[in-house]
CHARMM internal coordinates of N, CA and C (Angstrom, degrees):
IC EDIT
DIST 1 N 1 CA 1.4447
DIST 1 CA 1 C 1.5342
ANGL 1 N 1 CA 1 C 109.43
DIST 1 C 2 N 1.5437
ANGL 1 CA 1 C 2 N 114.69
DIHE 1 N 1 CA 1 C 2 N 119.74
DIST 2 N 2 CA 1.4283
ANGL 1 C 2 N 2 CA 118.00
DIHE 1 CA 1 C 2 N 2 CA 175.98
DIST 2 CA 2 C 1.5628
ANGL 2 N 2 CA 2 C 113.59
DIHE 1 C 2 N 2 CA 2 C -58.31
DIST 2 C 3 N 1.3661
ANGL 2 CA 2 C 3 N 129.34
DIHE 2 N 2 CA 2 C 3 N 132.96
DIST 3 N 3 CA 1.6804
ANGL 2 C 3 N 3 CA 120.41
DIHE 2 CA 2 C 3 N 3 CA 170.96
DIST 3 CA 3 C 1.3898
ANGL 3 N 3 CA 3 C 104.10
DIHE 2 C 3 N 3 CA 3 C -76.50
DIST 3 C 4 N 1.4385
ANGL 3 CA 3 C 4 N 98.16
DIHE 3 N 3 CA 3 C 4 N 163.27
DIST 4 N 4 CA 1.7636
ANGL 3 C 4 N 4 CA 94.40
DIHE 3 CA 3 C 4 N 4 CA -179.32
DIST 4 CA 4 C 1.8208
ANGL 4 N 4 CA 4 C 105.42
DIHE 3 C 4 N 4 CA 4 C -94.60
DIST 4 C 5 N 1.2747
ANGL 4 CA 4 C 5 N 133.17
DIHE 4 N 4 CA 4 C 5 N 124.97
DIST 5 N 5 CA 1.0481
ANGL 4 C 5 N 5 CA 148.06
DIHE 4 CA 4 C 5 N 5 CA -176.26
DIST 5 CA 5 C 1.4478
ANGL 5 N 5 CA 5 C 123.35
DIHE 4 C 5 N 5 CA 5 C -125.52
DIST 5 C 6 N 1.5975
ANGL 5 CA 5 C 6 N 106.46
DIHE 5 N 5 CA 5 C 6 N 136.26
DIST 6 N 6 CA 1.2700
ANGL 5 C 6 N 6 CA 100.48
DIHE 5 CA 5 C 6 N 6 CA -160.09
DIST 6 CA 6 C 1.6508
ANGL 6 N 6 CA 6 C 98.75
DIHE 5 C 6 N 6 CA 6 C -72.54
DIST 6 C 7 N 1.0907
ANGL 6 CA 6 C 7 N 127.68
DIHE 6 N 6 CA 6 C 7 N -141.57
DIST 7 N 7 CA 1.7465
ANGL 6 C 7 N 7 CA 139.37
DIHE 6 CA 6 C 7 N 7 CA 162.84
DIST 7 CA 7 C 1.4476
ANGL 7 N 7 CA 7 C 98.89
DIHE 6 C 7 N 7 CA 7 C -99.12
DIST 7 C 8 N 1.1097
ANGL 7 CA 7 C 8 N 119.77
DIHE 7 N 7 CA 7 C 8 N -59.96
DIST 8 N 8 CA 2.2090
ANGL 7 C 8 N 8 CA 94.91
DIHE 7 CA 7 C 8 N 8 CA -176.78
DIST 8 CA 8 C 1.1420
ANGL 8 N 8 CA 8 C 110.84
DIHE 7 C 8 N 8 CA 8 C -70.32
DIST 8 C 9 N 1.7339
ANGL 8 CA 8 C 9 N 128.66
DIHE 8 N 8 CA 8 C 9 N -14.99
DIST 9 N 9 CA 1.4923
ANGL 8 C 9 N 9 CA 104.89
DIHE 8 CA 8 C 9 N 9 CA 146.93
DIST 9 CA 9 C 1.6320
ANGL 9 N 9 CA 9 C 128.36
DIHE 8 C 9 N 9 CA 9 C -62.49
DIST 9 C 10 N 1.3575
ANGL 9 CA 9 C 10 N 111.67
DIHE 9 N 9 CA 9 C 10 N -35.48
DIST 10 N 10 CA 1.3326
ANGL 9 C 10 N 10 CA 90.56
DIHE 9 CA 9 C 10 N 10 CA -169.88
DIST 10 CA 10 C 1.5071
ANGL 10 N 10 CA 10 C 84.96
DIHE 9 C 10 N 10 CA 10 C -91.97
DIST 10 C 11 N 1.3915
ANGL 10 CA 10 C 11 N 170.78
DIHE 10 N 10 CA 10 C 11 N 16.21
DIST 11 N 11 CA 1.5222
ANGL 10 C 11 N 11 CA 154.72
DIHE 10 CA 10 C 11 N 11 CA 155.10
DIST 11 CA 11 C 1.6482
ANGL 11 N 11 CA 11 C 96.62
DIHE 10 C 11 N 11 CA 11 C -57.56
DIST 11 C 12 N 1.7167
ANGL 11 CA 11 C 12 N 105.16
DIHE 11 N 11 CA 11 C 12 N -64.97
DIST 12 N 12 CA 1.3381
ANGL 11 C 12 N 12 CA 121.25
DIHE 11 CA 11 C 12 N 12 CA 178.59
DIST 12 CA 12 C 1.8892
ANGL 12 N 12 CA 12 C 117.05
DIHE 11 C 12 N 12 CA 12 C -41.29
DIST 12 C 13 N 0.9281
ANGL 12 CA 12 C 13 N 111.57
DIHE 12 N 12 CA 12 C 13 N -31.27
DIST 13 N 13 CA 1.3457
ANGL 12 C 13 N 13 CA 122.78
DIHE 12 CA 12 C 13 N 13 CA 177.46
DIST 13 CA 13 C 1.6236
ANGL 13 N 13 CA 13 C 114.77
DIHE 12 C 13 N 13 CA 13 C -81.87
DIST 13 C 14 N 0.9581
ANGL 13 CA 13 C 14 N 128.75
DIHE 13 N 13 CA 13 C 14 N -25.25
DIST 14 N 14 CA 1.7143
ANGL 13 C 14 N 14 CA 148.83
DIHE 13 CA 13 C 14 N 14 CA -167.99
DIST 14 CA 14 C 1.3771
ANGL 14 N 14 CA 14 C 95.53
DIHE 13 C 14 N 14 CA 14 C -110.69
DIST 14 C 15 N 1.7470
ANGL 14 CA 14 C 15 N 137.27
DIHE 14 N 14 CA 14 C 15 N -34.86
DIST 15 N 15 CA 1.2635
ANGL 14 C 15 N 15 CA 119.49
DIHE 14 CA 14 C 15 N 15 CA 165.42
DIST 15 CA 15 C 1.4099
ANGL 15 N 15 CA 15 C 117.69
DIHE 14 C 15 N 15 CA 15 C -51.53
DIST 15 C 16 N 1.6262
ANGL 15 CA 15 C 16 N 105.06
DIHE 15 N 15 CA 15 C 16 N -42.83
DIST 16 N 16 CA 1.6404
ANGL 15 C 16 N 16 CA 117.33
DIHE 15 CA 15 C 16 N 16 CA -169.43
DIST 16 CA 16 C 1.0409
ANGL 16 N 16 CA 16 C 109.40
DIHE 15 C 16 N 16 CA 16 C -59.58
DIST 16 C 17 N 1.7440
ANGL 16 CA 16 C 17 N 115.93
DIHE 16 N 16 CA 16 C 17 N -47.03
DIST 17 N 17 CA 1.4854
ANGL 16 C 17 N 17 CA 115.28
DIHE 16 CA 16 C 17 N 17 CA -157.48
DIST 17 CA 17 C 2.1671
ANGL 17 N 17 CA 17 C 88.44
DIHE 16 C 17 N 17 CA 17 C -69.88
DIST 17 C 18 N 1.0697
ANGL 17 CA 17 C 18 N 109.36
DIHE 17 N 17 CA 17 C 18 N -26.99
DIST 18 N 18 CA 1.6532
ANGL 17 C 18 N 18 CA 105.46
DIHE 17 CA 17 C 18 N 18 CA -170.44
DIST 18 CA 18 C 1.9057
ANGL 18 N 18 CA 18 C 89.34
DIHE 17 C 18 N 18 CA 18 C -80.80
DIST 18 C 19 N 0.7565
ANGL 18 CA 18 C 19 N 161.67
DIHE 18 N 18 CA 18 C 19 N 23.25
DIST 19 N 19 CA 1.6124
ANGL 18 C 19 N 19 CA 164.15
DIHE 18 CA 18 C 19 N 19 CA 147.49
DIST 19 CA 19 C 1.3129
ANGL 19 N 19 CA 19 C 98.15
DIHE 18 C 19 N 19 CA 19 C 98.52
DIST 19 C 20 N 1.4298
ANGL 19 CA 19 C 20 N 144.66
DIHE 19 N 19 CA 19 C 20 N -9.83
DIST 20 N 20 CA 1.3757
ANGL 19 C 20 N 20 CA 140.54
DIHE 19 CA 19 C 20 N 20 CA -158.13
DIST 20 CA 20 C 1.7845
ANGL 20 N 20 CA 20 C 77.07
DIHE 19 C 20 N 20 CA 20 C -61.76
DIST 20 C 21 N 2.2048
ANGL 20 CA 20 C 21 N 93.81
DIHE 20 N 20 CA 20 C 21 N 141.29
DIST 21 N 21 CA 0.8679
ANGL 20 C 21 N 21 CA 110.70
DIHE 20 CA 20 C 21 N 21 CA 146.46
DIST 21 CA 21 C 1.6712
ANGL 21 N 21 CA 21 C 147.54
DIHE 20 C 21 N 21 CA 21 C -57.24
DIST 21 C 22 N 1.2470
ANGL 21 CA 21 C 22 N 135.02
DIHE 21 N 21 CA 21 C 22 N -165.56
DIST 22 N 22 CA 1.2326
ANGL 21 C 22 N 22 CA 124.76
DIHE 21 CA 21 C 22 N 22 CA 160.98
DIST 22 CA 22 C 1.5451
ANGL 22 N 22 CA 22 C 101.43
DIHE 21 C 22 N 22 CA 22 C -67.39
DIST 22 C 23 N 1.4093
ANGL 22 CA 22 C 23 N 120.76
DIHE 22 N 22 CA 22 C 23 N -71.93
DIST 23 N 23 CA 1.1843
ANGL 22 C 23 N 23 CA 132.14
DIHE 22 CA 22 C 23 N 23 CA 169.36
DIST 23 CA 23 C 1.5554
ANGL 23 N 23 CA 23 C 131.87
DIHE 22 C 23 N 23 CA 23 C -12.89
DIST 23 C 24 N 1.5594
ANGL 23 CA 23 C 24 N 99.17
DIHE 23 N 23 CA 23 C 24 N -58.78
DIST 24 N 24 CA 1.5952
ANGL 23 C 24 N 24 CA 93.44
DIHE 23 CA 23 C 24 N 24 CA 154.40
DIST 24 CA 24 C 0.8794
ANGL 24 N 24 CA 24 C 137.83
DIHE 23 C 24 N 24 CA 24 C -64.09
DIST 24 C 25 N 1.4964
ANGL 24 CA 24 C 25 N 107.63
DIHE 24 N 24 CA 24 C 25 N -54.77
DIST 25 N 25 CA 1.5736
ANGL 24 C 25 N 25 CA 120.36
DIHE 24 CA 24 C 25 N 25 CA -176.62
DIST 25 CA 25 C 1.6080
ANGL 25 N 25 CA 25 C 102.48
DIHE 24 C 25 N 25 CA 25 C -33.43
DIST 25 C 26 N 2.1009
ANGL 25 CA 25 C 26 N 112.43
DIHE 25 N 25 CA 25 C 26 N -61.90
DIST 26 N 26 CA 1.2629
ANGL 25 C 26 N 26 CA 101.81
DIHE 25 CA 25 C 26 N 26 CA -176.24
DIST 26 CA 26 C 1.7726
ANGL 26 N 26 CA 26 C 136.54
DIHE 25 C 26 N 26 CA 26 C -79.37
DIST 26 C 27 N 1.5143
ANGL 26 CA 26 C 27 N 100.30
DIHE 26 N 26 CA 26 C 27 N 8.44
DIST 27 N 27 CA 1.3585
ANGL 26 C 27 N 27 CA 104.24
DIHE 26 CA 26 C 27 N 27 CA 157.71
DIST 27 CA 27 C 1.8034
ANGL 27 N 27 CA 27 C 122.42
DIHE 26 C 27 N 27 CA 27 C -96.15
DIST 27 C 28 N 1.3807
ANGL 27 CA 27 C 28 N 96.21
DIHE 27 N 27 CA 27 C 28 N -12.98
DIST 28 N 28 CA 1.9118
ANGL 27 C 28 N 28 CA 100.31
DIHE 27 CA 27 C 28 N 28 CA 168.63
DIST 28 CA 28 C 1.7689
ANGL 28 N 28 CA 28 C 94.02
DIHE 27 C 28 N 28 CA 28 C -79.76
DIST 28 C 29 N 1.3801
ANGL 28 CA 28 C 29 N 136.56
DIHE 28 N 28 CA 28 C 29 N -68.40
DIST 29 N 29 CA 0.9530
ANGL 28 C 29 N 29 CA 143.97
DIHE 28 CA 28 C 29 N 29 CA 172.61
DIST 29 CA 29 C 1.7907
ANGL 29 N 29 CA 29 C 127.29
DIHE 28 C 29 N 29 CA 29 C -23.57
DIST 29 C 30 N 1.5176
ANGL 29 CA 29 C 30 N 97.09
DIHE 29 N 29 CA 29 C 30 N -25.28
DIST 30 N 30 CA 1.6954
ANGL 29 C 30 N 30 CA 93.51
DIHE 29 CA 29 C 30 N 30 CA -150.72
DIST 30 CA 30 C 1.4735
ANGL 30 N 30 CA 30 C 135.20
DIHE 29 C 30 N 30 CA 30 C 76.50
DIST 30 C 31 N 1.1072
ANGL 30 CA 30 C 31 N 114.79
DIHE 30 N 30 CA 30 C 31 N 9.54
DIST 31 N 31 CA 1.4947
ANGL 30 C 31 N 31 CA 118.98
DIHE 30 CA 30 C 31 N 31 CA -150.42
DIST 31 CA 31 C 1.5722
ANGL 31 N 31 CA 31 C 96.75
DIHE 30 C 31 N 31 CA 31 C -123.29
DIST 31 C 32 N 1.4475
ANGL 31 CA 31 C 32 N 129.37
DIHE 31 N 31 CA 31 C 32 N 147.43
DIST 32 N 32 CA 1.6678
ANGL 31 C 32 N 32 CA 133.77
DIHE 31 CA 31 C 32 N 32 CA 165.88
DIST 32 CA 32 C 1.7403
ANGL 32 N 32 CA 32 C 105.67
DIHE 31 C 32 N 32 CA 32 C -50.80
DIST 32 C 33 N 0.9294
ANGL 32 CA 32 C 33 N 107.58
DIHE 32 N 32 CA 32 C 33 N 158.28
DIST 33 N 33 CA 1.4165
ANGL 32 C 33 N 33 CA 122.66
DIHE 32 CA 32 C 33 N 33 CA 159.33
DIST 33 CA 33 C 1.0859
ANGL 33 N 33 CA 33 C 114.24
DIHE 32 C 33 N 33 CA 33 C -44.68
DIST 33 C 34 N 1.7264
ANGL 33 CA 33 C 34 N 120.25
DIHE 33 N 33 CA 33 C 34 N -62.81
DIST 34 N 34 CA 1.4853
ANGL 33 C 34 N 34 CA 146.43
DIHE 33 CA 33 C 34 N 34 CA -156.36
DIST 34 CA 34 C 2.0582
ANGL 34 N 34 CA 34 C 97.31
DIHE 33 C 34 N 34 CA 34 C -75.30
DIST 34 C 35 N 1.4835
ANGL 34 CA 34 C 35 N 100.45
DIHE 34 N 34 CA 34 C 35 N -33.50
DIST 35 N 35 CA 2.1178
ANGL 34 C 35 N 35 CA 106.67
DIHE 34 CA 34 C 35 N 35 CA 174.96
DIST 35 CA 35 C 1.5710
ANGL 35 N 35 CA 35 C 78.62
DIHE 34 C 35 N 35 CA 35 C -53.61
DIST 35 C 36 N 1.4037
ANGL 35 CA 35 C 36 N 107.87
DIHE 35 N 35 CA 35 C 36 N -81.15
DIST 36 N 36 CA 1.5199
ANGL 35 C 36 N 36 CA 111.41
DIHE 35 CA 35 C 36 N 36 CA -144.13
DIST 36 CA 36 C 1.7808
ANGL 36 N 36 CA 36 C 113.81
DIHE 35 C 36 N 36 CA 36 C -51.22
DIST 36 C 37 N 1.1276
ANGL 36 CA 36 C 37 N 106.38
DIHE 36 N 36 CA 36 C 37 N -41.45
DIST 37 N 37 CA 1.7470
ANGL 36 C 37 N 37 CA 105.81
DIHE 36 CA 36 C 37 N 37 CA 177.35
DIST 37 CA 37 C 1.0746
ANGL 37 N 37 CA 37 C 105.26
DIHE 36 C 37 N 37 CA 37 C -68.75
DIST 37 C 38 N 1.2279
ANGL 37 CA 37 C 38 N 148.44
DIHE 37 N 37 CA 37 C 38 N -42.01
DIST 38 N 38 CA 1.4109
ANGL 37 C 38 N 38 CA 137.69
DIHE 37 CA 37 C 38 N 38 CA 157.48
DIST 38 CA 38 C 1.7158
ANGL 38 N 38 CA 38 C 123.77
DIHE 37 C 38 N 38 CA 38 C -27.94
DIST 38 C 39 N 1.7443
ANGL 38 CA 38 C 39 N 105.95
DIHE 38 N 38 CA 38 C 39 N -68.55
DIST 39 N 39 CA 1.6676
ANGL 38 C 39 N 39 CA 123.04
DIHE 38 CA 38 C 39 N 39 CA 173.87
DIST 39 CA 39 C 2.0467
ANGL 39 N 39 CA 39 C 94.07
DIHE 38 C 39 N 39 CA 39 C -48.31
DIST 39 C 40 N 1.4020
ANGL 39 CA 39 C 40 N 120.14
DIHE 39 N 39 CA 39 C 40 N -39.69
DIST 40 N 40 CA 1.2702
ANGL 39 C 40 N 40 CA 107.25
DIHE 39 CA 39 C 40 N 40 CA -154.17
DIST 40 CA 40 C 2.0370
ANGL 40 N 40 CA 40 C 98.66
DIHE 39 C 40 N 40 CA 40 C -84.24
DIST 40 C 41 N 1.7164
ANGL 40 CA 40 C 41 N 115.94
DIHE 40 N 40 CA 40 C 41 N -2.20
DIST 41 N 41 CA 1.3088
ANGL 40 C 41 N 41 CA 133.46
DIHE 40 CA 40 C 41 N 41 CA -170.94
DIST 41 CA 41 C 1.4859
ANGL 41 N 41 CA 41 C 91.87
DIHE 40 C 41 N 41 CA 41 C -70.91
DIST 41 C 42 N 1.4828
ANGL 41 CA 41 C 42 N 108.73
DIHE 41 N 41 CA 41 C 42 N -69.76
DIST 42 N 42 CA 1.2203
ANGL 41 C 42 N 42 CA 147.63
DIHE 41 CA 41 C 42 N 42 CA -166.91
DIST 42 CA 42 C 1.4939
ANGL 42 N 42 CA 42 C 103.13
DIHE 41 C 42 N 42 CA 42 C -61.29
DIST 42 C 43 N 1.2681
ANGL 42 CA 42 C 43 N 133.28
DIHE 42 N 42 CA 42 C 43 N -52.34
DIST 43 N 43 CA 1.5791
ANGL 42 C 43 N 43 CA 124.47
DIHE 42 CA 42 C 43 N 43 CA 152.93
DIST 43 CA 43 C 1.2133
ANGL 43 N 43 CA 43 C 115.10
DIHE 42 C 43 N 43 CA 43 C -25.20
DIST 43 C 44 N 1.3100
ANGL 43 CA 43 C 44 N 102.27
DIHE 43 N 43 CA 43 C 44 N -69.64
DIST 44 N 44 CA 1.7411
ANGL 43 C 44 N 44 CA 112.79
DIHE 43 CA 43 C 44 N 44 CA -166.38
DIST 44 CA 44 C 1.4442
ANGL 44 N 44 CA 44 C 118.86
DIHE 43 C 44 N 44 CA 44 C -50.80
DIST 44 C 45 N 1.3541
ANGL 44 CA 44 C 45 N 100.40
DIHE 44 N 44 CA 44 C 45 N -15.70
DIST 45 N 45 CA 1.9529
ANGL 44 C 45 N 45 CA 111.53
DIHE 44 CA 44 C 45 N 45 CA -172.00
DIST 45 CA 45 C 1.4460
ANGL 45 N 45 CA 45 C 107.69
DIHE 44 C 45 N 45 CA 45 C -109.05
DIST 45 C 46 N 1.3317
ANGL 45 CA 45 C 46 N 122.91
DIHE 45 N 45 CA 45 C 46 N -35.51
DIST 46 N 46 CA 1.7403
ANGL 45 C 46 N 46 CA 138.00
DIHE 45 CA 45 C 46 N 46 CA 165.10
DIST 46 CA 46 C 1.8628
ANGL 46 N 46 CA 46 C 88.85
DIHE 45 C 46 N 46 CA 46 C -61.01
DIST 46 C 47 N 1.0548
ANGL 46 CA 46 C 47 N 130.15
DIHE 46 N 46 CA 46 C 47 N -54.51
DIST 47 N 47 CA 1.3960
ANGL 46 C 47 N 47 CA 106.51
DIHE 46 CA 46 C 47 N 47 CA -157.06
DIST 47 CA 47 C 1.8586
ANGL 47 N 47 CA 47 C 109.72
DIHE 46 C 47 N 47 CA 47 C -99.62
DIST 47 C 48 N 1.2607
ANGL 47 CA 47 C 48 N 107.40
DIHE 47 N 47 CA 47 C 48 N -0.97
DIST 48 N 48 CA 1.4068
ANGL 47 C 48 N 48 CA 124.63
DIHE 47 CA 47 C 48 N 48 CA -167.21
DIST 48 CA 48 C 1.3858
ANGL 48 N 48 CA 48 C 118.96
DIHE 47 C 48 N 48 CA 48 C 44.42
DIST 48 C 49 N 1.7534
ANGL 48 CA 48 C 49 N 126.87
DIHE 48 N 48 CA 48 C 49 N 76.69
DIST 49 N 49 CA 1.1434
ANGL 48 C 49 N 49 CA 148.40
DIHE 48 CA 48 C 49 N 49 CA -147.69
DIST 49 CA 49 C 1.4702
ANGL 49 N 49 CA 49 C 103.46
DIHE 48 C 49 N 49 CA 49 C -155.76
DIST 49 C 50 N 1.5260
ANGL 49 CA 49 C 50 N 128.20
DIHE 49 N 49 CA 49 C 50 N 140.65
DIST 50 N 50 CA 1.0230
ANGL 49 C 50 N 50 CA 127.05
DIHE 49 CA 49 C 50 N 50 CA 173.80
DIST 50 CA 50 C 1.2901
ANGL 50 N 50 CA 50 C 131.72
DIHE 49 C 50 N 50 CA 50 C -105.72
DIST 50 C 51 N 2.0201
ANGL 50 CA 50 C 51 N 108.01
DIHE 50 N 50 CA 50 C 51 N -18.93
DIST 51 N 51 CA 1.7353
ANGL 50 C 51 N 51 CA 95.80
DIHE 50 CA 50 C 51 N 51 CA 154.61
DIST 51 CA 51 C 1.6972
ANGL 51 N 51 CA 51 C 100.24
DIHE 50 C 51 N 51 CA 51 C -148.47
DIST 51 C 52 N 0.8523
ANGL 51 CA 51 C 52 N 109.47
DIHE 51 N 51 CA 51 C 52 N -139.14
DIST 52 N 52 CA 1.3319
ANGL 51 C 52 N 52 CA 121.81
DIHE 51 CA 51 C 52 N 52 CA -158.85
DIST 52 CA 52 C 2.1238
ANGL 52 N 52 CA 52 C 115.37
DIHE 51 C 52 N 52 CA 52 C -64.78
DIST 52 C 53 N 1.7480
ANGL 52 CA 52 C 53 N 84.97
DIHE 52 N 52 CA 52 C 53 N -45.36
DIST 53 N 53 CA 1.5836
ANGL 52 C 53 N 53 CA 114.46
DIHE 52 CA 52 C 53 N 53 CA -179.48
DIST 53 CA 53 C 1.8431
ANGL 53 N 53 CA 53 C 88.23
DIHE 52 C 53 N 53 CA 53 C -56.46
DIST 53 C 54 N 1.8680
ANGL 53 CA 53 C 54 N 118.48
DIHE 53 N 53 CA 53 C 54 N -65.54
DIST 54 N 54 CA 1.7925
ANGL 53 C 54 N 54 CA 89.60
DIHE 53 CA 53 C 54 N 54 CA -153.11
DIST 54 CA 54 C 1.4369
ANGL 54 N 54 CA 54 C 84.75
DIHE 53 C 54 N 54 CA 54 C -75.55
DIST 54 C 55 N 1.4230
ANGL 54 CA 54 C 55 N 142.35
DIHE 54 N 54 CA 54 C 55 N -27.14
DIST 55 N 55 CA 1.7881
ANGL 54 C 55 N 55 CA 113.78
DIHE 54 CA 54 C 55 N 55 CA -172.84
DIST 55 CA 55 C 1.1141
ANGL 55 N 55 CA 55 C 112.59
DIHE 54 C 55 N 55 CA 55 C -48.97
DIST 55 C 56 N 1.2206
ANGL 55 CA 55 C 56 N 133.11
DIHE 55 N 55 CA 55 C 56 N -15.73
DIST 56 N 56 CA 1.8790
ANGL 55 C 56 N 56 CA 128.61
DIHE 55 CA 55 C 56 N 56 CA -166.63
DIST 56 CA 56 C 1.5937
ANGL 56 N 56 CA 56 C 95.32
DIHE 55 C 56 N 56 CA 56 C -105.51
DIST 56 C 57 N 1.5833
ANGL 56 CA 56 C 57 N 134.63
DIHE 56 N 56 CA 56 C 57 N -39.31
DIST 57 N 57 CA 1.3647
ANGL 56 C 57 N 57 CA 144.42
DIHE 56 CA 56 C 57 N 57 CA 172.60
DIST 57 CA 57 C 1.3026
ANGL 57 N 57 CA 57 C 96.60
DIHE 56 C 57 N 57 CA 57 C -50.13
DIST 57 C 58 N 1.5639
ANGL 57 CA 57 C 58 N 125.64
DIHE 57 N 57 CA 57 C 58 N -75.48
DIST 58 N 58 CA 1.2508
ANGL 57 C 58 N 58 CA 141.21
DIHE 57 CA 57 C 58 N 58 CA -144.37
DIST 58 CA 58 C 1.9610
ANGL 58 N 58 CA 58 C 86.23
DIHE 57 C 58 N 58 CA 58 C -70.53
DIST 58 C 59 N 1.2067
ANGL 58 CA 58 C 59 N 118.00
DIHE 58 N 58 CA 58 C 59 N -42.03
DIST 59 N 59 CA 1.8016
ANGL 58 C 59 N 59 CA 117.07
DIHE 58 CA 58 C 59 N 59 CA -156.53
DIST 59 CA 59 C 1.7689
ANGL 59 N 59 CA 59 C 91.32
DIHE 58 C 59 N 59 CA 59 C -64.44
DIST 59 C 60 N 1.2720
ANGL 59 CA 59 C 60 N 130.20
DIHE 59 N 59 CA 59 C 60 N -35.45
DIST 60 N 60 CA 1.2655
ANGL 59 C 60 N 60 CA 146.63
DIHE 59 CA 59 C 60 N 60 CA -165.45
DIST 60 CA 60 C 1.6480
ANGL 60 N 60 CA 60 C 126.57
DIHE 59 C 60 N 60 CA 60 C -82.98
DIST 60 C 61 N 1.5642
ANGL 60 CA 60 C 61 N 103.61
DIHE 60 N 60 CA 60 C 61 N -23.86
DIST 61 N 61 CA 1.2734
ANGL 60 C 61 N 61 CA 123.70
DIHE 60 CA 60 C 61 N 61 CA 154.76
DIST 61 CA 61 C 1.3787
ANGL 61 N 61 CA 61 C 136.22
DIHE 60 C 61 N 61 CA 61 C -72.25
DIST 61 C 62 N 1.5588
ANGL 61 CA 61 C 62 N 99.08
DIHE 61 N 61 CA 61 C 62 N -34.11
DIST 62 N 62 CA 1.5668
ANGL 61 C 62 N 62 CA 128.92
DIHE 61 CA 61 C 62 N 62 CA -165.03
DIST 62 CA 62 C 2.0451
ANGL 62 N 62 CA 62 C 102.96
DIHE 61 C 62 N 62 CA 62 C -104.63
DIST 62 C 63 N 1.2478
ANGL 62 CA 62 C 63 N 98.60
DIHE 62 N 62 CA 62 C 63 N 5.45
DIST 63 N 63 CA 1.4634
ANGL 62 C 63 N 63 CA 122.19
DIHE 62 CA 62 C 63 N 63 CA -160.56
DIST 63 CA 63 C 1.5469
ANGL 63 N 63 CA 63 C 114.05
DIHE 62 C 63 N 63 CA 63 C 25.08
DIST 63 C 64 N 1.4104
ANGL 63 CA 63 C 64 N 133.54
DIHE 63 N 63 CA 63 C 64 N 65.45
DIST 64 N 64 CA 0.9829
ANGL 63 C 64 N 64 CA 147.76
DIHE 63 CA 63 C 64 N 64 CA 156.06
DIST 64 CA 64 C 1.4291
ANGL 64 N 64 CA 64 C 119.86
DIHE 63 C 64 N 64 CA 64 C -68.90
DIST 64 C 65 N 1.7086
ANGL 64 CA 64 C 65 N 95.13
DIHE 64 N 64 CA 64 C 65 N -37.97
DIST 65 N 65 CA 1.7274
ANGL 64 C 65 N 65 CA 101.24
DIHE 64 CA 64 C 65 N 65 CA 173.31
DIST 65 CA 65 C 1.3524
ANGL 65 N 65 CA 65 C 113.62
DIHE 64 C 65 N 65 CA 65 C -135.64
DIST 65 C 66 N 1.3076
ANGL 65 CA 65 C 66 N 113.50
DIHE 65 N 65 CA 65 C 66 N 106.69
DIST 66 N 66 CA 1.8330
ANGL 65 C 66 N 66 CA 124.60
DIHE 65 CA 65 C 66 N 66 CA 174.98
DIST 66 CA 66 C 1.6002
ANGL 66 N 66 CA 66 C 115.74
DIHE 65 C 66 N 66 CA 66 C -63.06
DIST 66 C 67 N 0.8991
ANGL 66 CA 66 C 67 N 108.01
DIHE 66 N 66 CA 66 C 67 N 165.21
DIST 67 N 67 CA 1.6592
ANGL 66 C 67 N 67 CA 124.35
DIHE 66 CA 66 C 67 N 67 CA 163.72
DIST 67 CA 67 C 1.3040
ANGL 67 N 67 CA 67 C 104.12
DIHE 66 C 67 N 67 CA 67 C -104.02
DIST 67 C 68 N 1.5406
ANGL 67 CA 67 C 68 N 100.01
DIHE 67 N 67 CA 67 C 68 N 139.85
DIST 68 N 68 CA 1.3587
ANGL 67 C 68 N 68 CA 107.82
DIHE 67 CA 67 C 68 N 68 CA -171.65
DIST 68 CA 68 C 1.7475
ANGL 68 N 68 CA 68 C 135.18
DIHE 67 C 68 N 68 CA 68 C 87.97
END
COOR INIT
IC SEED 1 N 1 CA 1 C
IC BUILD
């Protein structure tokens, strides 16, 4: 079952899987550091994942993030 996600969740989610830090992400974004670690809290509980590895597994199942 796909979760429902806004678009800067799933942008925010596709930065990660690309390695951007929090930091970047929220200076490409516009957004604080402290926005983005929050949205990346709130990932982890919307997709029921415990770090970074199943958010990019789980985004790929749920096809949030393609190959290619």
């Amino acid at each position: 079952m796909k979760p429902e996600l806004s678009e800067k969740e799933a942008q925010i989610i596709k930065l990660i899987a690309w390695e951007y830090t929090s930091e970047e992400i929220g200076k490409k974004m516009y957004l604080s550091t402290e926005t983005i670690r929050s949205y990346r809290k709130s990932l982890f509980c919307k997709l029921d994942v415990k770090n970074v590895a199943g958010l990019v597994r789980r985004a790929f199942e749920c096809e949030i993030l393609q190959v290619g």
